[in-house]
LOSEDO-354703 format. One line per 4 residues: number of its first residue (from 1); their letters; for each residue x, y negated, z negated of C-alpha. Coordinates in steps of 0.5 Angstrom, whole numbers. Each point is the difference from the previous one (the first is absolute). Layout:
<nodes>
NUM) A) X,Y,Z  ...
</nodes>
This chain:
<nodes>
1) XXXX) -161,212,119  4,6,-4  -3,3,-5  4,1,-7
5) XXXX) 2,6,-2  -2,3,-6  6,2,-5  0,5,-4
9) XXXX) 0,1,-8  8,2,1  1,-5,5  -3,-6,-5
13) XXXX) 3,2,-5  7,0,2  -2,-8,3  -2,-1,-6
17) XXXX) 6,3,-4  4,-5,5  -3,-6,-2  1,3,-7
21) XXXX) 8,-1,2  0,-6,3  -3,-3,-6  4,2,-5
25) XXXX) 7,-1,5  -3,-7,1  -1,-1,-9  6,4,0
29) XXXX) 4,-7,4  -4,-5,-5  4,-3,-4  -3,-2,-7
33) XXXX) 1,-6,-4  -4,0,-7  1,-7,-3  -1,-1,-8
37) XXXX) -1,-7,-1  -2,0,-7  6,-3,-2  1,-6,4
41) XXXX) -1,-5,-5  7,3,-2  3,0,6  0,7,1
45) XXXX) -3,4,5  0,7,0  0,4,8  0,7,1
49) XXXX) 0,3,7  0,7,4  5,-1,6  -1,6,5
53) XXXX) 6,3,1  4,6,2  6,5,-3  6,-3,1
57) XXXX) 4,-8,-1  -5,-6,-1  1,-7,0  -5,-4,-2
61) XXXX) 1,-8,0  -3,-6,-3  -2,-5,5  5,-5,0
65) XXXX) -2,-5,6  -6,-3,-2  -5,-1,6  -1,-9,0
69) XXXX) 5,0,-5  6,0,5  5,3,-4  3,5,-4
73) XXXX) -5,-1,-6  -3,6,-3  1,0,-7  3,6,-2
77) XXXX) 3,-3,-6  -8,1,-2  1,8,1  0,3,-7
81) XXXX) -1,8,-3  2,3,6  -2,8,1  -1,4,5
85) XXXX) -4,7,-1  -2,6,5  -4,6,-3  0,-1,-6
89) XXXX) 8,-1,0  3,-7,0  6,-1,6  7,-3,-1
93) XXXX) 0,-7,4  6,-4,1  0,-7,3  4,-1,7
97) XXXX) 6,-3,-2  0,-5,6  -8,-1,1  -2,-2,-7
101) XXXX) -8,0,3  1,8,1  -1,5,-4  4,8,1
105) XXXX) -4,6,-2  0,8,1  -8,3,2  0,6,-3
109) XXXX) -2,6,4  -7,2,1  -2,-7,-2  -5,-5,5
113) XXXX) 0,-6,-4  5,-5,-5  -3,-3,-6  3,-7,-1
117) XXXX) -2,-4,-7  3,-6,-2  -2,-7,-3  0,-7,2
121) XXXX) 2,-6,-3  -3,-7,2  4,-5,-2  -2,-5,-5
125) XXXX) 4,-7,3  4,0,6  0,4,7  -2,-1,7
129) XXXX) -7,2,3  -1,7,-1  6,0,-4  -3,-5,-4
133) XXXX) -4,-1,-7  -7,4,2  -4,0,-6  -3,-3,-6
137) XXXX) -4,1,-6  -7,-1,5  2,2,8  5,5,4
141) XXXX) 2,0,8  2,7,1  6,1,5  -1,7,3
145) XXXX) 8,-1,2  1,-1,-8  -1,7,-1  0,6,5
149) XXXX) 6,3,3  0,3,7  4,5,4  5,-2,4
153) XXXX) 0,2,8  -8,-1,2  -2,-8,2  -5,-2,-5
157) XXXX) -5,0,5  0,8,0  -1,0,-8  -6,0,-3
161) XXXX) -2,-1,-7  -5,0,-5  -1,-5,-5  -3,-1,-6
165) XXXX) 1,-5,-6  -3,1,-8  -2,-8,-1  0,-3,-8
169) XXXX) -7,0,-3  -5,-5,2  5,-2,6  -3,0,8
173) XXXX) 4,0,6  1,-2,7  3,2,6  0,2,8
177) XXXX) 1,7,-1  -6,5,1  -3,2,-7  -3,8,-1
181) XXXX) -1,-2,-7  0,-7,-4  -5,2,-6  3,0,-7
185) XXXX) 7,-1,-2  3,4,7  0,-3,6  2,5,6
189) XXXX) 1,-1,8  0,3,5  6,3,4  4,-5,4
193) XXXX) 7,-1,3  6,-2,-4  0,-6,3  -6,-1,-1
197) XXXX) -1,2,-6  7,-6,-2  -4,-5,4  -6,0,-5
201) XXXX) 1,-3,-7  -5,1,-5  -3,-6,-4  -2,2,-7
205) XXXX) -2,-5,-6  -6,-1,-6  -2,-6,3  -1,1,8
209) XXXX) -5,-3,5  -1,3,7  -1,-6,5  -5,3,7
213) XXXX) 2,-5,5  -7,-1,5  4,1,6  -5,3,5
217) XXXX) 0,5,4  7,3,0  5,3,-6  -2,-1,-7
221) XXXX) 5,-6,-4  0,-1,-7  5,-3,-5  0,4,-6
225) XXXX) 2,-3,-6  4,2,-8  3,-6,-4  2,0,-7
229) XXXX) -6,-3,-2  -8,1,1  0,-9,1  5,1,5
233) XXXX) -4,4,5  -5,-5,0  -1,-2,8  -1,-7,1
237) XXXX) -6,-2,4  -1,1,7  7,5,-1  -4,6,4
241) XXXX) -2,-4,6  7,-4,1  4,7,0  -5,3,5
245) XXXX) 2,-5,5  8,3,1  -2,6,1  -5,-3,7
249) XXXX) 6,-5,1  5,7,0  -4,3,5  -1,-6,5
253) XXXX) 7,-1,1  2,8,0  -6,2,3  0,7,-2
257) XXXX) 1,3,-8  5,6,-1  -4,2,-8  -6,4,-1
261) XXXX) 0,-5,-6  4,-5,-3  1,-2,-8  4,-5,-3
265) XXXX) 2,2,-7  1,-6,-4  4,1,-7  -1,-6,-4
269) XXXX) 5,-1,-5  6,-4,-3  4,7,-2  -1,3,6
273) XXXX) 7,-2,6  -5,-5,5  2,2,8  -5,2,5
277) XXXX) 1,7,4  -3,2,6  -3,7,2  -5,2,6
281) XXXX) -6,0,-4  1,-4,-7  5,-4,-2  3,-1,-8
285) XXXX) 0,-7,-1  2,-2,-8  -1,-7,-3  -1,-4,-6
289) XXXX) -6,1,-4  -3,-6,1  0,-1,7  -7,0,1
293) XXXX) -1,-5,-4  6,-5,2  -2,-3,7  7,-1,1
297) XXXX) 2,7,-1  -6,3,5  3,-3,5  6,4,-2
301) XXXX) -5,5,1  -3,-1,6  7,-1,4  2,7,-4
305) XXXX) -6,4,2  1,-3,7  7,2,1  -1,8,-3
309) XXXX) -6,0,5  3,-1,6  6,4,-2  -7,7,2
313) XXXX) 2,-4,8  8,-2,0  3,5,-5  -5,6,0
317) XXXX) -2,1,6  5,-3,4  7,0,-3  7,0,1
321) XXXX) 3,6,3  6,-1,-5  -5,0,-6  -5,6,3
325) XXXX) 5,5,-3  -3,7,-1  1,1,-8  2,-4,-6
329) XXXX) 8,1,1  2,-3,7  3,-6,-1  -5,-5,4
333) XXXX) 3,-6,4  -3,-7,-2  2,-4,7  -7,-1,3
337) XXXX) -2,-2,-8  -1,-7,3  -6,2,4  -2,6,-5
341) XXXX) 0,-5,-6  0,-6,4  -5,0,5  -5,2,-6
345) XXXX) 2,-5,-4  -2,-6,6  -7,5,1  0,0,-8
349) XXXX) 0,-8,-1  -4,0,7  -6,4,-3  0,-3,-6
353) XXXX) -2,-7,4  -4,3,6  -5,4,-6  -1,-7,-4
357) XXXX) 4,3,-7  5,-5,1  -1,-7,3  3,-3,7
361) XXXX) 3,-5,-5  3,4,-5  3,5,6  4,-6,3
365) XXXX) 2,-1,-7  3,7,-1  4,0,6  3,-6,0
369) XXXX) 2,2,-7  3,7,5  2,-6,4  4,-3,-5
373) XXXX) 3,5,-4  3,3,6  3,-6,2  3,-1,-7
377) XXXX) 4,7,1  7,-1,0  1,7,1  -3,-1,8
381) XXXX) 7,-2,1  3,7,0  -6,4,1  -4,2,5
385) XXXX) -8,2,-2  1,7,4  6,1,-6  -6,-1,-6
389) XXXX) -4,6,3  5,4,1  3,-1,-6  -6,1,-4
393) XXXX) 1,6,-4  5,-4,-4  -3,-6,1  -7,1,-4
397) XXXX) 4,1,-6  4,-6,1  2,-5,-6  -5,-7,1
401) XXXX) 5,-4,-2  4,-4,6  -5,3,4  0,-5,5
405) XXXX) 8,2,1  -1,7,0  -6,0,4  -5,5,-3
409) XXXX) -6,5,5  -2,-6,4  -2,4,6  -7,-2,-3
413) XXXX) -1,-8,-1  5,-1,6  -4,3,4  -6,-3,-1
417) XXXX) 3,-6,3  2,6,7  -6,2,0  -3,-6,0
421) XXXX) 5,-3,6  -2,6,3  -8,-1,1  2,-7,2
425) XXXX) 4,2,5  -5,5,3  -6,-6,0  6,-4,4
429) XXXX) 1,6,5  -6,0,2  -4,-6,-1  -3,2,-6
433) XXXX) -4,6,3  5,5,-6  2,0,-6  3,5,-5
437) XXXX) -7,2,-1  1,4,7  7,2,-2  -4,4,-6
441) XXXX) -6,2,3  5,4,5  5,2,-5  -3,2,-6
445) XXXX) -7,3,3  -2,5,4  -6,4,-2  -3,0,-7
449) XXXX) 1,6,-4  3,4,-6  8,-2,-2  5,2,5
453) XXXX) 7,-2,2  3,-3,5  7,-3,0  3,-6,4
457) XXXX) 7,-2,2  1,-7,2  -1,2,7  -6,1,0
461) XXXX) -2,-8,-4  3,-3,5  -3,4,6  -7,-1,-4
465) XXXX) 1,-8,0  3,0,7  -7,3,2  -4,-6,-4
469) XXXX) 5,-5,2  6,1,4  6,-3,-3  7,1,-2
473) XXXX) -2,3,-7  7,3,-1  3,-6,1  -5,-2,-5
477) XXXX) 1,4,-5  8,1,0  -1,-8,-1  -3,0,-5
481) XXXX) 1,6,-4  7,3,2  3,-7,1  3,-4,-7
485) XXXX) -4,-7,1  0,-5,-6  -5,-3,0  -7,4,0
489) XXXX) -5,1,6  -5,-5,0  -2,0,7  -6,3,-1
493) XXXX) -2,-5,-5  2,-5,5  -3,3,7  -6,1,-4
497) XXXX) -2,-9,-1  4,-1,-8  7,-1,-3  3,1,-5
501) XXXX) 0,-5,-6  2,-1,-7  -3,-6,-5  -1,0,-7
505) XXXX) -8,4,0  1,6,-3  -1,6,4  -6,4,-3
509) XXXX) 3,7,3  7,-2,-5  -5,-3,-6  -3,8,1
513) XXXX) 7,3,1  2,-3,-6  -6,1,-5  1,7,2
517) XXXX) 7,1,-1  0,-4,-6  6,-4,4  1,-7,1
521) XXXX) 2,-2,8  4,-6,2  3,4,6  0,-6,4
525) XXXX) 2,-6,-4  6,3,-4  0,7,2  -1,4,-6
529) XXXX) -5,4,-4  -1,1,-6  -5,5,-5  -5,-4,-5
533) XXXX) 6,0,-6  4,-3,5  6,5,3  2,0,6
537) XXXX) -3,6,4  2,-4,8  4,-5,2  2,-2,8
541) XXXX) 7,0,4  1,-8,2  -6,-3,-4  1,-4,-7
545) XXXX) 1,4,-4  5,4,3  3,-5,1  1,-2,-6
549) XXXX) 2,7,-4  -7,3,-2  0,7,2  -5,6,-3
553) XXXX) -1,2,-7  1,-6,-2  -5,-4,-4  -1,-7,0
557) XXXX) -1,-4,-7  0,-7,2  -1,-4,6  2,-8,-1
561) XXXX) 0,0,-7  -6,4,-2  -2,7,-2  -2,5,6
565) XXXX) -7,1,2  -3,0,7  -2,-7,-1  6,-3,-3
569) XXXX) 2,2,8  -5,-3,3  1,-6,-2  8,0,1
573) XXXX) -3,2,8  -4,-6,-1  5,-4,-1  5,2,4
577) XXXX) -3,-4,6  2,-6,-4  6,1,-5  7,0,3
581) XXXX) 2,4,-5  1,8,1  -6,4,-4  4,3,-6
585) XXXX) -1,7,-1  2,4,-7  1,7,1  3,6,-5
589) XXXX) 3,5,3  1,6,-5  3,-3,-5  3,-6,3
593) XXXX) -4,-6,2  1,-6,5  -2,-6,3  -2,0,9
597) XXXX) -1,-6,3  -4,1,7  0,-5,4  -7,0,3
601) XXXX) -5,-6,1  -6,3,5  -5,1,-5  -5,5,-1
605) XXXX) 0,5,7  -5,4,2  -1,4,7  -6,-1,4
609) XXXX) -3,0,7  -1,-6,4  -4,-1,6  3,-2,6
613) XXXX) -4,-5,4  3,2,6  0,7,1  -7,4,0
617) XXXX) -2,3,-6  1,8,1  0,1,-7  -6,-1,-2
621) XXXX) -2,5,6  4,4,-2  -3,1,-6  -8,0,2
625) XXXX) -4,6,-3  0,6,7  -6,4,-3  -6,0,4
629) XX) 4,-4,6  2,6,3
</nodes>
């Protein structure tokens, strides 16, 4: 073994002035974002940054397509009081005539960074995910793509930020990104890459609980908690074991974790916009306040912490090519959302059952509602599934009314129903041996380790489901996904020892719909909707309804005679099977009213799954817990 060398005083004091240099160039291309928060019950949020930067044009950009959001939904319009700044000298700025996301300016000369100030304006009412209502009087979720520019030209993998957030007084915080310092009212992090930074919400409130899930050996899981109220983050019983069980039923059908840790961030609030979205390790999932003390809302809950999870696998970790772009500004092309958001969706409501937070029964209930639904969409009759996916960025904020015409983002639900066709025929293939299960082992696992990409195209599914189970997948999946087909794709359901059916007992997976949504469903007798005063928000092409002139916006006042109310409908529906007479419905429309006449007489109807004493019954296995067979 050579012996080191002794260095010289001169020698160690150039290596030490080296390391003195790379030290600074790498703070010197850290960008920082200084988050005030103290005004957020105002919907105000206050952001300060330094941006590395160089003599000469800049051009700074404000994301504009959301990672998980799969559109162009960067919420601009929220950007107020706009200033740039160099030395101590402000900067002229221009707006790029054509990129309304893209900020011009000029670096002065012997400057090294830009400082950027600018407010956030949360909205009170209305806007979609990130885009949407954030904050109340008790809580906050803190979207980092709400408040940072980036410089146009680098992929934000090279960028590297470093955040900190000045929290409410008496306020607490939740989030997956590394903390250097979480004592008093300021919060900072360590530096990460942009695209980590914008994957990594931050969960803030006066009533928030943390939730360890007792996992074993492996990545921490915890739910962490903010509501509007201290009784609303009241855990019901047994609430921590239940949860503990998705995190183990995870990990026996992918087999590997790519997180160092996962949280779901849960808002509970009737003020903040309710959807869920995924990131690597955290999710931002909001709900009604009183969702954990409504059984029927936490088995919302459930499905919806389901689904955002598996998205760390199939989203995150595998991704469409067309949705892994480098940066926030590259158009990205939905096409494969059906596997993306569709497999999950199945993953979701499948995880869900096998961890015991839903039961066998009410799985079934929620897909033959899928089942119904899709089967009841006009709009199949014109458009094939692969269309909603590709059209997404316009479907998201799509109007509700004749939806079933239209056709909104069925790529999730409608999917399910593929998916679950595609376990069925895998075990049929090879008498049982496989299962999807084997297909997302393969697909989505790999070796556990810290958050990476790794793109797919549908080449690689079908090379991944031939290697399972040898089969002519494409041919598969262009009949079910780019072929139109009016009627849904039930053949899982069938193949799997159960049909579906509709008789007059309610379907608890509609009862939870519409107490959630506040909404009263006859889908599936006359063929409408309607909110809790009685307007119209739905109807469906080809049933009663229609048929007889209804459309939505309107509301309906009278039904046989008697004031409107849900159970004077009820009661008509009831009738129907007995009276020859059409079901009269008085309805006003703006200041018009009228008199509809639907000629129905099936009852009350509701979807269910029913068994089928002459095939196997693979559902029930299908659904079985995997955790500790493997």
């Amino acid at each position: 073994m050579l012996k080191p060398r002794p260095i010289c005083a001169a020698a160690w004091t150039i290596a030490a002035l080296l390391a003195l240099n790379l030290a600074a160039a790498a703070t010197a291309q850290t960008a920082t974002v200084e988050l005030d928060a103290r005004d957020a019950t105002r919907h105000v949020l206050h952001s300060h940054m330094v941006l590395p930067a160089q003599p000469g044009p800049l051009t700074l950009l404000y994301p504009k397509w959301i990672p998980g959001e799969h559109g162009p939904t960067g919420p601009l319009n929220g950007v107020v009081g706009l200033r740039f700044s160099s030395q101590g000298h402000e900067l002229e700025w221009r707006r790029d005539p054509l990129e309304m996301f893209a900020f011009r300016l000029e670096v002065p000369a012997g400057a090294n960074a830009v400082e950027a100030d600018f407010d956030f304006l949360p909205p009170a009412e209305s806007g979609a995910f990130t885009a949407g209502p954030s904050v109340t009087q008790a809580l906050a979720m803190i979207s980092w793509n709400n408040v940072v520019l980036y410089p146009q030209g680098r992929p934000s993998d090279q960028l590297t930020y470093q955040a900190s957030l000045r929290l409410p007084a008496g306020w607490s915080f939740a989030t997956a990104l590394p903390v250097t310092e979480g004592s008093g009212e300021v919060v900072r992090f360590g530096p990460v890459s942009l695209t980590t930074l914008v994957d990594s919400p931050v969960l803030t409130g006066s009533h928030l609980v943390k939730v360890p899930l007792a996992t074993g050996e492996g990545p921490a899981h915890e739910i962490d908690v903010a509501a509007d109220s201290a009784a609303a983050v009241e855990l019901p019983a047994g609430f921590a074991q239940a949860y503990a069980r998705l995190p183990e039923e995870a990990g026996a059908l992918f087999g590997a974790r790519h997180y160092r840790h996962y949280q779901w961030l849960v808002s509970l609030s009737d003020h903040v916009e309710h959807f869920g979205l995924e990131h690597h390790e955290s999710s931002d999932d909001r709900l009604f306040e009183k969702t954990l003390g409504d059984e029927g809302r936490r088995r919302g809950l459930a499905s919806l912490l389901s689904h955002e999870y598996v998205h760390s696998w199939n989203g995150k970790y595998r991704r469409p090519a067309g949705l892994a772009t480098p940066d926030y500004q590259q158009p990205m092309q939905g096409e494969l959302l059906w596997v993306y958001e569709g497999l999950t969706q199945y993953l979701g409501l499948l995880l869900s059952a096998r961890s015991g937070l839903w039961t066998p029964e009410y799985y079934r209930e929620r897909v033959a509602l899928i089942a119904a639904r899709l089967d009841h969409m006009a709009g199949r009759a014109w458009r094939p599934l692969a269309d909603t996916a590709v059209a997404a960025q316009i479907l998201y904020g799509s109007p509700g009314e004749w939806r079933a015409w239209r056709r909104g983002t069925d790529f999730y639900d409608e999917s399910v129903l593929v998916w679950l066709e595609a376990d069925a025929t895998i075990r049929q293939q090879t008498r049982g041996r496989r299962s999807l299960d084997d297909f997302c082992r393969r697909f989505h696992g790999g070796e556990s380790g810290q958050p990476a990409l790794r793109p797919y195209t549908l080449d690689e599914v079908v090379a991944t489901l031939n290697d399972v189970a040898p089969f002519d997948w494409r041919g598969f999946f262009r009949d079910r996904v780019e072929k139109i087909e009016p009627r849904a794709p039930l053949g899982g359901i069938e193949a799997d020892g159960w049909r579906l059916i509709y008789n007059e007992t309610p379907n608890q997976g509609v009862t939870d719909q519409e107490e959630q949504n506040e909404r009263h469903d006859w889908t599936f007798s006359l063929g409408l909707q309607t909110d809790k005063d009685g307007k119209i928000v739905d109807v469906i092409p080809g049933l009663p309804a229609a048929q007889a002139g209804l459309g939505p916006g309107m509301k309906l006042v009278a039904v046989n005679g008697r004031k409107w109310t849900p159970e004077v409908v009820q009661a008509a529906l009831k009738a129907s099977k007995t009276a020859p007479e059409p079901i009269e419905l008085v309805a006003e429309d703006g200041e018009s009213v009228r008199t509809y006449r639907a000629d129905y007489h099936g009852g009350e109807r509701f979807p269910h799954l029913e068994r089928d004493a002459g095939k196997p019954d693979v559902l029930t296995a299908v659904l079985q817990p995997l955790a500790g067979r493997r």
